[in-house]
ZAFI-369520 format. One record per residue (C-alpha): residue in one letter; chain; x, y negated, z. Coordinates in steps of 0.5 Angstrom, whole numbers, plus 500, padded with zeros to 3 digits. Example, Ala and Ser with C-alpha at 12.3 -4.5 7.8 and 13.67 -1.06 7.14 Angstrom:
   resn   chain     u     v     w
      A       A   525   509   516
      S       A   527   502   514
***
This chain:
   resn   chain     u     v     w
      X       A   844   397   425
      X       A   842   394   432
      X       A   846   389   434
      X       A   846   384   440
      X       A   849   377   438
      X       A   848   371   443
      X       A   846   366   436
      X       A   848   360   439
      X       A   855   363   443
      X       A   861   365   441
      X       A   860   367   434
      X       A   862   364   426
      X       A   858   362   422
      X       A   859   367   417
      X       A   857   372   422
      X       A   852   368   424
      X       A   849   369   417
      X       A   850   376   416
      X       A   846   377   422
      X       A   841   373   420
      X       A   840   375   413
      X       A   842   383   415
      X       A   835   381   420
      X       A   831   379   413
      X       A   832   385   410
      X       A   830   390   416
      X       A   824   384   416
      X       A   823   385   408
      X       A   824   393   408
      X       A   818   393   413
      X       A   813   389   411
      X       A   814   393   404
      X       A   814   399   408
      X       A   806   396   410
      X       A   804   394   403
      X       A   806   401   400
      X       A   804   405   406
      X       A   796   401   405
      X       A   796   404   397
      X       A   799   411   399
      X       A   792   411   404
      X       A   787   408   399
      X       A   790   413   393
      X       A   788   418   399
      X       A   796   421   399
      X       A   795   420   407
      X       A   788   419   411
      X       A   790   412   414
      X       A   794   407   416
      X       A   795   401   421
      X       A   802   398   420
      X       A   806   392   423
      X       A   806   387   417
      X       A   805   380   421
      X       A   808   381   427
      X       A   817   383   423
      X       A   819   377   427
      X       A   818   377   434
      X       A   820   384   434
      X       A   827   383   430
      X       A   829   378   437
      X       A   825   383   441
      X       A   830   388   439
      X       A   837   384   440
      X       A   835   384   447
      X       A   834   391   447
      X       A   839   395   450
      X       A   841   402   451
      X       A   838   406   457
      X       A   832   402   456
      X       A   825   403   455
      X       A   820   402   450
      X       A   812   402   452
      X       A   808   399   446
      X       A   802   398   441
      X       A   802   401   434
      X       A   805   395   430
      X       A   812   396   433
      X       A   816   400   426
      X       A   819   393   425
      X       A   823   393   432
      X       A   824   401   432
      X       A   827   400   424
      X       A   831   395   427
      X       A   834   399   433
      X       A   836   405   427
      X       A   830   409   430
      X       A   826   410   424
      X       A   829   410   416
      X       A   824   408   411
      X       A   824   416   410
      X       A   821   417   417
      X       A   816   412   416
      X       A   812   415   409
      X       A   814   422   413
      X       A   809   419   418
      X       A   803   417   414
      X       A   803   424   410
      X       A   804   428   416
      X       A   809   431   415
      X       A   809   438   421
      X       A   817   438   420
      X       A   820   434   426
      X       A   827   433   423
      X       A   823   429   418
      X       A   818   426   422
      X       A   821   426   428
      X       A   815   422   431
      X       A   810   426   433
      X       A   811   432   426
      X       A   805   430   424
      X       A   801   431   429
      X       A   799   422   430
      X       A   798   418   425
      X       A   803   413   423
      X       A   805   408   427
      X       A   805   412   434
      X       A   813   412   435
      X       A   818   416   439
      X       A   825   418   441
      X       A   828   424   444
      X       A   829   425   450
      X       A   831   432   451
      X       A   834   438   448
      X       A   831   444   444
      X       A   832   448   451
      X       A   828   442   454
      X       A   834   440   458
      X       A   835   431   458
      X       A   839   428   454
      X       A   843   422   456
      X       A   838   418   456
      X       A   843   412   457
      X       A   846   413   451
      X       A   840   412   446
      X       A   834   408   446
      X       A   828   410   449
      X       A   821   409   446
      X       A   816   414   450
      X       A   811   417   446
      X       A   805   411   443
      X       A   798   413   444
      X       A   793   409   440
      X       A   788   408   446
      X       A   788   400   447
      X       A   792   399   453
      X       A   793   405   454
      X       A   801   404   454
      X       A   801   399   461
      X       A   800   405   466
      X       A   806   409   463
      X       A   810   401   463
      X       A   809   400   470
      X       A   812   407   472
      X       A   818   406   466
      X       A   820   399   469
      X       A   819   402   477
      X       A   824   408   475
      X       A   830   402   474
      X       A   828   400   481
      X       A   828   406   485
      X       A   834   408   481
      X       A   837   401   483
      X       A   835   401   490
      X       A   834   409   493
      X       A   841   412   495
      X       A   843   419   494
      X       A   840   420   486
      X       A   844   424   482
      X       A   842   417   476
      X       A   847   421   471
      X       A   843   421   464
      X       A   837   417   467
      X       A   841   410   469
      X       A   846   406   470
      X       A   845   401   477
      X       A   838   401   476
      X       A   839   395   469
      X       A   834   398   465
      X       A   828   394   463
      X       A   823   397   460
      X       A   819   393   454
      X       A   812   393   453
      X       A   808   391   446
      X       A   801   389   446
      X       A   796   386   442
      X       A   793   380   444
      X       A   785   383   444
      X       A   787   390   448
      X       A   789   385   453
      X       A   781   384   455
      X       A   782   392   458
      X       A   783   393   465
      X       A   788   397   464
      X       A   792   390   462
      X       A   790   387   468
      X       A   790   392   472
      X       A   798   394   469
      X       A   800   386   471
      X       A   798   386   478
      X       A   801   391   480
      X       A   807   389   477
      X       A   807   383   480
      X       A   806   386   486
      X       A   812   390   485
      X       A   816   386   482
      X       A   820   391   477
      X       A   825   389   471
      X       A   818   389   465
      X       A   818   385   459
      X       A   811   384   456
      X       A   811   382   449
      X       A   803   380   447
      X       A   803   379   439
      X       A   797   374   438
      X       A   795   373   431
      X       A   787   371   435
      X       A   783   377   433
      X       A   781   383   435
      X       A   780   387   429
      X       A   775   382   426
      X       A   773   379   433
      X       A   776   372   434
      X       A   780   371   441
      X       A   774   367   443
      X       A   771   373   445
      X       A   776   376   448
      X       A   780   371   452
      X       A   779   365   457
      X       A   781   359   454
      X       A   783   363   448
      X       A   789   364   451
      X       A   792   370   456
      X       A   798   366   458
      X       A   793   361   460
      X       A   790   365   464
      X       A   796   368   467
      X       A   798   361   470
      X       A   797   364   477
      X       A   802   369   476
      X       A   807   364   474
      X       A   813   366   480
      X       A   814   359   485
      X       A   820   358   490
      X       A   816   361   495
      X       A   811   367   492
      X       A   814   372   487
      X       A   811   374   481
      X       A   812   373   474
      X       A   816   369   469
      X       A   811   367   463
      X       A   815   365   457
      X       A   811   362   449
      X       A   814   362   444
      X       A   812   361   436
      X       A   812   368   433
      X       A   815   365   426
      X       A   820   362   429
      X       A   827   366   429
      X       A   832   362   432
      X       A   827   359   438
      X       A   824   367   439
      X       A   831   370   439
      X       A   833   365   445
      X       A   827   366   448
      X       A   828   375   449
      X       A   835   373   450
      X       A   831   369   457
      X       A   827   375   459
      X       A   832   380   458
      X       A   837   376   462
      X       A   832   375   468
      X       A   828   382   468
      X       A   835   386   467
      X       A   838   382   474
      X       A   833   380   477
      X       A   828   385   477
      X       A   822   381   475
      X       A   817   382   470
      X       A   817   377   466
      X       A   811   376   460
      X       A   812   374   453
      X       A   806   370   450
      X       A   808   371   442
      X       A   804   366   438
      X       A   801   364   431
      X       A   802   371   428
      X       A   798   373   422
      X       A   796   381   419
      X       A   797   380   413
      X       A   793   386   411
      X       A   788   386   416
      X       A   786   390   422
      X       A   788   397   418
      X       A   786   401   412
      X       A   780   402   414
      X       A   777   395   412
      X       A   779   388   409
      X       A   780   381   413
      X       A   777   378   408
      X       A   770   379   411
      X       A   771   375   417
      X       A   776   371   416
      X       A   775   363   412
      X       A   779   361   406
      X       A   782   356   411
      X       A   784   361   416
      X       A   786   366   410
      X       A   790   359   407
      X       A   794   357   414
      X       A   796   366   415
      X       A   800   365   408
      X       A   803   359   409
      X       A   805   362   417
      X       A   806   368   415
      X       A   813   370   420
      X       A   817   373   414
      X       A   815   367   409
      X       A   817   362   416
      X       A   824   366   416
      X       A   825   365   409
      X       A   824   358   408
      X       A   829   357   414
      X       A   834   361   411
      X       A   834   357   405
      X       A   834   351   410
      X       A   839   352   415
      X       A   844   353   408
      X       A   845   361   410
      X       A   842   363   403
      X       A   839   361   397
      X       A   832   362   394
      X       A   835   366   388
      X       A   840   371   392
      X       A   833   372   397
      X       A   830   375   391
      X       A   835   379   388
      X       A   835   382   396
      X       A   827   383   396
      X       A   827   386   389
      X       A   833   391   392
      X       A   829   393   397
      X       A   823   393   394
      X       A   826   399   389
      X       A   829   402   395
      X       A   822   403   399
      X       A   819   405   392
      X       A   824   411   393
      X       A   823   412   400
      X       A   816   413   398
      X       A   817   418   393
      X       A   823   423   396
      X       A   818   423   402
      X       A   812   425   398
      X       A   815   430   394
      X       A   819   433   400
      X       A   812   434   403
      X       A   808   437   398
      X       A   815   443   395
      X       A   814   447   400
      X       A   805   447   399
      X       A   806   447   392
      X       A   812   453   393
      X       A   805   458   397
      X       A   800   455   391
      X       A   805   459   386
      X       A   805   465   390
      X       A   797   464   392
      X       A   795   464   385
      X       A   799   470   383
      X       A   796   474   389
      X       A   789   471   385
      X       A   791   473   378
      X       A   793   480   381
      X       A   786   482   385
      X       A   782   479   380
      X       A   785   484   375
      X       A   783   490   379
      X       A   777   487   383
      X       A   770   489   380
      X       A   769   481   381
      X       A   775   479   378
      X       A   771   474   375
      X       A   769   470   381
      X       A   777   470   383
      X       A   779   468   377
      X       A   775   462   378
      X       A   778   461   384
      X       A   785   462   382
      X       A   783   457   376
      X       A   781   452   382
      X       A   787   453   386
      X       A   793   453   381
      X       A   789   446   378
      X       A   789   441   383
      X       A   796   437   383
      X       A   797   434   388
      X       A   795   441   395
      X       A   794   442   401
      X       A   795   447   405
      X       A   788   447   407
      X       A   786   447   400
      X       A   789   452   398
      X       A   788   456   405
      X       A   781   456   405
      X       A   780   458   397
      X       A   784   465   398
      X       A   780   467   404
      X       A   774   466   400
      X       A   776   470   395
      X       A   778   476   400
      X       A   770   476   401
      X       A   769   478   394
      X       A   773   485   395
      X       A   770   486   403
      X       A   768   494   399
      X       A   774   493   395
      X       A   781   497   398
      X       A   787   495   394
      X       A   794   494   395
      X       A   793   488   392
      X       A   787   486   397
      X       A   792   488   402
      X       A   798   483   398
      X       A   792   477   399
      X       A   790   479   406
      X       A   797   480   408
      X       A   799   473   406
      X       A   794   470   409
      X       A   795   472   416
      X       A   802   470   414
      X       A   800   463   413
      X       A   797   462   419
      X       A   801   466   424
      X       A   808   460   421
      X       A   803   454   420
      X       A   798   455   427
      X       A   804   452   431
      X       A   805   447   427
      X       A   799   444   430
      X       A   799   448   436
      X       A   805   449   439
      X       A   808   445   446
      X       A   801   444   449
      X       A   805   446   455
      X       A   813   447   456
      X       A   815   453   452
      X       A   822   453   456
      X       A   826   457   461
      X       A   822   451   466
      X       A   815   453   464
      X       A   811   453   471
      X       A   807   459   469
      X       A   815   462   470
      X       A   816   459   476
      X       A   817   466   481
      X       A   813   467   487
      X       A   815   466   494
      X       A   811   469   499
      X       A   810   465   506
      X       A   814   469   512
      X       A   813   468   519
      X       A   816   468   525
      X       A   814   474   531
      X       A   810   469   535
      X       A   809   463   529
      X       A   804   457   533
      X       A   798   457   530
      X       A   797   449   527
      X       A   792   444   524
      X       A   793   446   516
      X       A   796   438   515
      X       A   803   440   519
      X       A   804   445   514
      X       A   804   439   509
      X       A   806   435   513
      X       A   813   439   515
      X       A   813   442   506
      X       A   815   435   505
      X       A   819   433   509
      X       A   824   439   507
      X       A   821   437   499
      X       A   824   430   501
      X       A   830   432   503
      X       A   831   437   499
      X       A   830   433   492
      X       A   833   426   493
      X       A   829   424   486
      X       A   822   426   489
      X       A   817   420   492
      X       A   810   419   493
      X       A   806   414   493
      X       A   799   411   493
      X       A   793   408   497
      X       A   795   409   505
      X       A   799   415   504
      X       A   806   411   506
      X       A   805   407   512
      X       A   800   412   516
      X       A   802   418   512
      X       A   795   419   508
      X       A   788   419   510
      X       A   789   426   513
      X       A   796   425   517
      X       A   800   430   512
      X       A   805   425   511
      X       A   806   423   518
      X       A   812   420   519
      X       A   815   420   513
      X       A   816   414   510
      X       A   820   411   517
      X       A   824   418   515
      X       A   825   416   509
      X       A   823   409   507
      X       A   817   405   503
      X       A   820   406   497
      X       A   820   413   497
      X       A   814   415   501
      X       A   810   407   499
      X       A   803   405   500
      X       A   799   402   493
      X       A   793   398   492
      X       A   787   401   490
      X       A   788   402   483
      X       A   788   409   481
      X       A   791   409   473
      X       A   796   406   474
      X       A   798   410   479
      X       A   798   415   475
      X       A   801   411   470
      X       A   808   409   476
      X       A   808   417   475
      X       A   808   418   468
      X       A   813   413   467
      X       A   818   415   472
      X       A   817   423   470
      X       A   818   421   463
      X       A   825   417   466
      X       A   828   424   470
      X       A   824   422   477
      X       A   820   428   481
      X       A   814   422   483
      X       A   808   425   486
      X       A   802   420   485
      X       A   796   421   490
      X       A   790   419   488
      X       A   786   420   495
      X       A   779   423   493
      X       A   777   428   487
      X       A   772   423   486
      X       A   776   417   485
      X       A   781   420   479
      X       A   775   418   474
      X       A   778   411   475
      X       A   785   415   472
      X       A   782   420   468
      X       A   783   416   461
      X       A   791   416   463
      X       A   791   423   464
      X       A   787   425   459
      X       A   790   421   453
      X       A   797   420   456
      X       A   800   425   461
      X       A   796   431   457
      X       A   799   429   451
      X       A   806   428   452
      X       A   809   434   451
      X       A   804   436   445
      X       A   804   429   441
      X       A   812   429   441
      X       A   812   437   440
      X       A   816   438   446
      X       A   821   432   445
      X       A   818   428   452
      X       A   816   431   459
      X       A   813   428   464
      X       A   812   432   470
      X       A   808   429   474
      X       A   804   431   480
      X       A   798   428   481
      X       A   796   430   489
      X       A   789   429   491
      X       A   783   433   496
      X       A   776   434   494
      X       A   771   441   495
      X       A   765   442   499
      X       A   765   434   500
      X       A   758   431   502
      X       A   756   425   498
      X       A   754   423   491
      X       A   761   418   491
      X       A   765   423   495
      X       A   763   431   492
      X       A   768   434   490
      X       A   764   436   483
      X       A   767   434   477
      X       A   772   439   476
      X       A   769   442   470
      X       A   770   435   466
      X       A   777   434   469
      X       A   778   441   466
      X       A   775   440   459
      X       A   779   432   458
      X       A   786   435   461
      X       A   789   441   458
      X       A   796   440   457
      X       A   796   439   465
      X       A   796   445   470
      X       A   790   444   475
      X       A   790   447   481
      X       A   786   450   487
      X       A   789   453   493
      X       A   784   455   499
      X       A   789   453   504
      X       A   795   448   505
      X       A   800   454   506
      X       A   798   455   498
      X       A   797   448   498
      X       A   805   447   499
      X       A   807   452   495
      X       A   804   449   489
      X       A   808   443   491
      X       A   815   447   492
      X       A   813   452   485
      X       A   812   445   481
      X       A   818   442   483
      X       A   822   448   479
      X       A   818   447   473
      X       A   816   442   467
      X       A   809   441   466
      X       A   805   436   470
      X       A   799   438   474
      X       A   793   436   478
      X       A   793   440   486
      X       A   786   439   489
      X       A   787   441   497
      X       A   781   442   501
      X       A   779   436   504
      X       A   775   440   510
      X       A   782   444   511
      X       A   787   439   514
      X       A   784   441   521
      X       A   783   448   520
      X       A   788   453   524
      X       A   793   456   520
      X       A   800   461   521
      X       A   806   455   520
      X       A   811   460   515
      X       A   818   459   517
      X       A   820   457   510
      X       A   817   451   508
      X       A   820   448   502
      X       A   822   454   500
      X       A   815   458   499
      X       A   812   459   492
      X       A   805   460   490
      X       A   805   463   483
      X       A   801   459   478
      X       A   797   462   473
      X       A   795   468   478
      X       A   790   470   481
      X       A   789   473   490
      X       A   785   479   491
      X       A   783   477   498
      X       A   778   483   499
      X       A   778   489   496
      X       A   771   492   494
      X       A   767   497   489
      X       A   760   494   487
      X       A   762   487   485
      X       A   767   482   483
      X       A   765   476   486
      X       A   770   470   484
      X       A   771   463   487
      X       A   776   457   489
      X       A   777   452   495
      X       A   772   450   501
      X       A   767   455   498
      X       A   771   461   497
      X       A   771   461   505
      X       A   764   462   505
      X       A   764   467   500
      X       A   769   470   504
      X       A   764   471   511
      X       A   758   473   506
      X       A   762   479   503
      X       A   764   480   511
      X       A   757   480   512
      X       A   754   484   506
      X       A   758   491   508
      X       A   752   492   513
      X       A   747   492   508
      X       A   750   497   504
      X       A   754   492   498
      X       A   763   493   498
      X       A   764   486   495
      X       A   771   484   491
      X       A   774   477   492
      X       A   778   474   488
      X       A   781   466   489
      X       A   782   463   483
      X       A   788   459   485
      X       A   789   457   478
      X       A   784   454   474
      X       A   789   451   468
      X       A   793   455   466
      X       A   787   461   468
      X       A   789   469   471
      X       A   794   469   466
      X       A   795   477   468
      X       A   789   479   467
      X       A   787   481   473
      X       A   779   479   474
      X       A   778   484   469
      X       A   781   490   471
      X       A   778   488   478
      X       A   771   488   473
      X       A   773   495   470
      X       A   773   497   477
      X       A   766   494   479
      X       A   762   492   473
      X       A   759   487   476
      X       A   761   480   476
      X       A   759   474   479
      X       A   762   466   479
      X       A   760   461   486
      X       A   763   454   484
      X       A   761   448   488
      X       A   762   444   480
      X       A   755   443   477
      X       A   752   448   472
      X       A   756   448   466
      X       A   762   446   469
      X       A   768   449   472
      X       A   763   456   472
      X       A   762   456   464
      X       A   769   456   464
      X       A   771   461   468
      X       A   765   465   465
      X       A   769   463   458
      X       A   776   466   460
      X       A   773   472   463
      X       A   768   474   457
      X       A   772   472   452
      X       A   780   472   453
      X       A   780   478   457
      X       A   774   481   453
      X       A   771   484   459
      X       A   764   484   458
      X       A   766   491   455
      X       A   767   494   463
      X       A   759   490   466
      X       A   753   493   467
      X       A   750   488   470
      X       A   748   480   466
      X       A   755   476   468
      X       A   752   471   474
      X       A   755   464   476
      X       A   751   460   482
      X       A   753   453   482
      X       A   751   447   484
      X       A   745   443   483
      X       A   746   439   477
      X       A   745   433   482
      X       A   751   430   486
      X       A   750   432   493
      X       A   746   428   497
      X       A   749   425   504
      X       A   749   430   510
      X       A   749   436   512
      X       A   742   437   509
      X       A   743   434   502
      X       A   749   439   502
      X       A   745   445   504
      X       A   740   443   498
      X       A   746   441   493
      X       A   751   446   493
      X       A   752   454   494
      X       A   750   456   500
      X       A   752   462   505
      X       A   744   464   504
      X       A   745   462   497
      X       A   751   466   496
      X       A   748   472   500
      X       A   741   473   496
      X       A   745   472   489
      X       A   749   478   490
      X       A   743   482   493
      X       A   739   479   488
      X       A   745   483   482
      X       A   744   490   486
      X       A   737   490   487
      X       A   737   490   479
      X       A   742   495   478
      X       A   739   499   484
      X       A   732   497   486
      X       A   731   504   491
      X       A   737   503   494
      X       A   736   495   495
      X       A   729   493   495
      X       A   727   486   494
      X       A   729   481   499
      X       A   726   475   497
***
């Protein structure tokens, strides 16, 4: 049970001793749970382990100090902390290591991360918020070194915008801002960037953050002298050390076997961090990893006897140990009588939990291999299902894999074969899959009444004489109705506050609403992103704006492994709907090209992407994600803001569906499907090829992630039989993608007459000018002759040859 004592106050010694030795079991039954979980691995029950034994100590204290309504952003060793905040049974843990897809017994991740990732729940099964001020909160782990930092920053960010801007409505999300958000990492991973990157900014921001750096001096097999300055990161970080005169960090050592010093020392942070708002960094030192790195290799190889000798007598169980027998509080013989204890109960824990996995594997092999036995009696190649029938039913210990694979290749055997028995087999089959697929596939994106793709679409209404403004005013005013109408919402990055972004869409707004709602940043694109996930995943509405299209790979690793991920990885019992503005398209340039899009789309599923043509689309995205639940990447046209464009007279109310696509012209002879700054070109070439005799349809995408979810491109190819893709992406990019969905989700090869065509971008980024854009993307020539081109060959007598 997690407790939060001041050891040193207010407390009698018989307390005090069955504080510390309730502590010694949790450090005990964990660093059992490692050892054991190691076997498991290596008889190959689960398929690989990384454990926390070495680090139980530090995160006893840690947990003292945690409180409810606070957060956790950690590193994949922290099960001790997390069993002793009553966030993980002894049953929960083995459930992990086995992978088991049921989530009220592994309610981790349900299989879908290996053990060691840790999660609580923030929502309810209608995707509604918990209390989350009730509970304690760990946000989903992610294995990429550092990757936590990002999602720290925003975690900690959260409590001060809570604390600090007023009309939130803070029910279930916080309590006058106290929450501290608790971060946990190895002393190696803080070589990443993303490290320093998270360290700076917090600095800067000066947010309730707590640090624990767990230092046992190596990086897998690497010594620390390979990874850090000095040997030492709370060394290097002197110069964030907070002065009378400049803010930044409390920077706090303490030695990891130390009980008594380390539960002072988190009682110090939290105390500083809770009230004062300032980070704070805890450089744990002189831990040990007993077992190595992971399963995956043995310690023994790059440590010396030395060094092996020293870890043993350091060892932080063994350190706590000895101090309980010195301070009086227990003798050596009722610590063992509570070590053997505990060694039974994780021994049973081990078993239930394997057995609880493998009863309903074992219930389908029963009834697989009497479907087996059965076809095998009536097939003409009995005797080879026989043989399979025999493999199934002697493998002890199955998976469902094993037992799946073997009865679909005994359904090969009888492919001239009709029986009922073939159709019992095929019919359980079928079954199997269709239960046990979303097990592993399931929540990708929100499977709730708050789904984006069911957001409903608000057409833009305009007065008799609406003015015609630049394309920024009609962003410029949608916020300014968001910012009033949400009080959660807020935006920031790099210029975006003081003069209201690069282009002038947010003019003004950050004197209307204050900096800390409309706020500048430094340039430092992932933790943007991760401000935006941390404060999604605390009931915020953040809008993190990376300036350029180009300049989301800085962010990408965090958008791809983390934002993406969320909602899949804790099979929908955490969101964070963040939405990541930013501009690109038709931009001239190597570094300002706007041409990644096919590899953003490839590393980002799980986040919507997309691209309106305009800024009147642009803010109807914006107002359809305020009402939904899953993240999203919106591109606006960067060469738009000075384009002209009727202002609607219902901005903040105006939706545009995502997932759907935009017939913009009608036509008979050819599908031509296009998105952003190129679909105006397509636009005027279709226009134009009406005098040469060739009807065009043209369809805006809008939408790439989630993709024309009504299928509309296909009927408009059913209608044309004809079909071609201008993307501004390089070949095999967002093109290929879009050929993809229409080929083969909306099986529309079935209606073309003609060969699918896609007219990309040369395979270079586009060089500077208006000549290297000319020479690197699509060109209205290019568009023109391409199409020609497609109905010269379908047509030769009607269209001769143009070139």
């Amino acid at each position: 049970m997690h407790t939060t004592p001041d050891l040193k106050d207010n407390i009698s010694f018989e307390d005090f001793k069955t504080e510390v030795l309730n502590d010694y079991q949790i450090a005990v039954r964990s660093r059992e749970c490692s050892l054991l979980g190691r076997r498991e691995v290596l008889t190959g029950k689960a398929k690989f382990g990384i454990f926390g034994d070495g680090k139980e100590v530090p995160q006893l204290a840690m947990a003292k100090s945690f409180l409810k309504g606070d957060w956790r952003s950690g590193y994949y060793r922290d099960q001790t902390f997390m069993m002793a905040i009553g966030e993980l049974t002894m049953n929960q843990f083995f459930a992990g290591l086995y992978a088991n897809t049921n989530l009220e017994l592994e309610p981790m991740s349900a299989g879908r991360q290996m053990g060691g990732h840790f999660v609580t729940h923030s929502l309810n099964e209608d995707g509604s918020w918990k209390d989350l001020t009730k509970q304690y909160n760990s946000s989903a782990d992610i294995s990429p070194t550092a990757g936590q930092m990002p999602r720290l920053l925003g975690l900690a960010q959260a409590s001060k915008i809570f604390r600090q801007v007023e009309g939130i409505n803070t029910n279930n999300f916080s309590v006058k801002g106290n929450e501290v958000a608790w971060g946990t990492i190895g002393n190696a991973s803080t070589s990443e960037g993303l490290f320093f990157e998270t360290i700076n900014a917090a600095g800067v921001l000066q947010v309730p953050m707590i640090i624990s750096v767990w230092d046992d001096e190596y990086g897998i097999s690497v010594h620390a002298k390979h990874h850090t300055t000095k040997e030492n990161i709370s060394e290097v970080l002197k110069g964030f050390q907070r002065e009378n005169n400049h803010k930044g960090y409390e920077i706090l050592r303490v030695k990891g076997w130390d009980y008594a010093n380390l539960v002072a020392t988190y009682q110090e942070a939290a105390a500083i961090a809770r009230e004062e708002h300032v980070p704070v960094l805890i450089h744990v030192l002189e831990l040990t990893q007993p077992q190595g790195h992971s399963t995956s290799g043995s310690h023994e190889r790059y440590k010396d006897s030395d060094r092996l000798a020293w870890e043993a007598k350091h060892d932080c169980n063994v350190k706590m140990r000895e101090w309980i027998i010195e301070s009086g509080i227990a003798t050596n013989e009722s610590l063992i009588e509570i070590e053997r204890a505990i060694k039974r109960e994780v021994r049973e824990a081990k078993k239930n939990a394997w057995n609880t996995f493998l009863k309903p594997i074992i219930k389908e092999q029963t009834e697989v291999v009497g479907l087996l036995r059965q076809l095998a009696a009536v097939s003409e190649n009995g005797v080879f299902i026989e043989k399979i029938k025999d493999t199934v039913a002697a493998i002890d210990e199955p998976t469902r894999k094993d037992i799946l694979s073997q009865a679909r290749k005994a359904l090969v055997y009888t492919l001239r074969e009709n029986s009922a028995e073939k159709e019992q087999l095929r019919n359980w089959i079928d079954k199997i899959i269709e239960n046990t697929q979303p097990h592993f596939s399931s929540h990708l994106y929100s499977e709730t009444n708050k789904s984006n793709i069911l957001v409903k679409e608000i057409k833009p209404s305009y007065d008799e004489e609406a003015p015609i403004v630049d394309g920024r005013i009609i962003l410029r005013d949608n916020f300014d109705e968001i910012f009033n109408k949400y009080p959660e919402a807020l935006i920031f990055g790099e210029d975006t506050g003081n003069i209201g972004d690069v282009n002038q869409g947010l003019e003004g707004l950050q004197e209307k609403y204050g900096e800390l709602r409309v706020a500048d940043t430094g340039i430092r694109e992932a933790t943007i992103i991760g401000q935006g996930i941390g404060m999604a995943l605390r009931g915020l509405r953040p809008i993190a704006e990376i300036q350029y299209l180009d300049y989301i790979l800085y962010g990408l690793q965090i958008i791809s492994d983390d934002l993406a991920t969320t909602h899949y990885r804790t099979k929908g019992k955490q969101k964070a709907p963040l939405i990541i503005r930013t501009r690109g398209h038709r931009l001239e340039g190597i570094w300002h090209s706007g041409s990644q899009l096919g590899g953003i789309l490839n590393l980002v599923r799980g986040v919507n992407v997309l691209v309106p043509r305009n800024m009147t689309k642009a803010a109807g995205f914006y107002n359809a994600l305020l009402k939904g639940d899953d993240p999203a990447i919106v591109v606006e046209c960067l060469n738009g803001y000075r384009l002209k464009e009727k202002l609607p007279n219902n901005l903040g109310a105006l939706k545009t569906p995502i997932g759907v696509v935009e017939t913009l012209k009608e036509g008979d002879d050819i599908t031509l499907v296009s998105y952003g700054s190129t679909l105006r070109i397509v636009e005027q070439v279709a226009k134009d090829l009406i005098a040469v005799g060739i009807d065009a349809e043209v369809i805006d995408v809008q939408s790439l992630l989630p993709f024309d979810i009504k299928h509309d491109i296909a009927k408009s190819i059913q209608k044309t039989n004809r079909v071609m893709i201008i993307d501004e992406d390089v070949p095999g990019g967002a093109s290929a993608y879009i050929l993809n969905e229409i080929l083969n989700v909306q099986n529309a090869y079935q209606y073309l007459d003609s060969q699918p065509k896609t007219l990309t971008a040369k395979s270079h980024r586009p060089a500077y000018g208006n000549d290297g854009d000319y020479f690197s993307k699509p060109s209205y020539e290019d568009i023109f002759e391409a199409v020609y081109s497609v109905m010269h060959e379908a047509n030769p007598a009607t269209f001769p040859k143009l070139r």
